[in-house]
N, C-alpha and C positions, 0 to 999 in steps of 0.2 A: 532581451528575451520578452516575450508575450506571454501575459500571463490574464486569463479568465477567472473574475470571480464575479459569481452570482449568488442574489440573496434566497434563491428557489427555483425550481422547475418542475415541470409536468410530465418527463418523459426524456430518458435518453438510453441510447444504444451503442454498442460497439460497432465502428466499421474498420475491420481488419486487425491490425494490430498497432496503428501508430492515429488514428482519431477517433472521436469519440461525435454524437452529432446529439443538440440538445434542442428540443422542443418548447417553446412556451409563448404560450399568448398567439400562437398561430404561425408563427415565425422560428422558424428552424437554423442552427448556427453550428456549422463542422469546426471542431477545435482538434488540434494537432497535439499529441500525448505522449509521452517516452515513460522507459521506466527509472527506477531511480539507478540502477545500475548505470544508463546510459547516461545520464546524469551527473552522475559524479565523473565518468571518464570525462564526458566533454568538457563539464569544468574544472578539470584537475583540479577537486575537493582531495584537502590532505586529512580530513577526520570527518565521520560524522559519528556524532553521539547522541542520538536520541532521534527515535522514529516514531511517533504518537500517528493513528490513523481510528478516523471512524469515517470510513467513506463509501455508507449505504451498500452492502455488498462485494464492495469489488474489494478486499484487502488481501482475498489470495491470491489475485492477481498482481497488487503491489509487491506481495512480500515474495510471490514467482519472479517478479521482477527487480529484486532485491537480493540475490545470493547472492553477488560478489560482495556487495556492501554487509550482509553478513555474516563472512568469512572473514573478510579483512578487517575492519571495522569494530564487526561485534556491538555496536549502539544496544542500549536501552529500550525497549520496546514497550509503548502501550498502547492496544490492538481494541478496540471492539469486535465482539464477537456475539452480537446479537443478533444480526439482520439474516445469518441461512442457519438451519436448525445444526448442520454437522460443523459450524465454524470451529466453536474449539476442539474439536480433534485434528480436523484440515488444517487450521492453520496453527499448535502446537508441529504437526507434522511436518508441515513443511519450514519453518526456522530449525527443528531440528535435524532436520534433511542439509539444510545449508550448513550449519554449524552444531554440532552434537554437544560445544560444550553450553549452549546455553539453558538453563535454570527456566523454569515457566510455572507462573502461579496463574489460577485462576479465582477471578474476585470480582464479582458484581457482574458478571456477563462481560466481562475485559480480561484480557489475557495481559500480562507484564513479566517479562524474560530480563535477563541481566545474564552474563555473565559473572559467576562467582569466584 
């Protein structure tokens, strides 16, 4: 598996729905994206338990891509919800849209969900 990590960027955008393309220093790099839903199918993962995410914006689009994993699953969630002004009500709403039975506190601009 290919995996991209970088220590900063200038600039990046969605193309489509499976990459992402990142700008910096003048030079431009298309990386291929899935979400964790597809993820766990392909690697027939038997559990996951814990989903921590602060990823500049984009978490409701992770946790949209995320409803099998929490319906079946149910993981532990610790969510930033700083970067768009509506985050925690969007993204309360949408883990509760996946799964009704989960629990959501809100603390310090971070949302954290458990099942109880």
């Amino acid at each position: 598996m290919d995996i991209s990590i970088a220590d900063s960027y200038s600039y990046s955008h969605w193309i489509g729905n499976s990459s992402i393309a990142i700008s910096r220093g003048g030079a431009s790099e298309k990386i291929a994206v899935t979400s964790l839903d597809k993820f766990v199918a392909e690697n027939k993962l038997e559990r996951v338990d814990f989903i921590k995410a602060d990823i500049e914006g984009a978490e409701r689009d992770m946790l949209k891509g995320a409803v099998s994993v929490l319906k079946t699953f149910a993981p532990k969630l610790a969510i930033c919800t700083y970067h768009l002004p509506d985050d925690p009500e969007v993204l309360e709403k949408i883990i509760k849209e996946a799964n009704p039975a989960y629990r959501v506190v809100h603390i310090r601009k971070k949302l954290f969900a458990a099942i109880s």
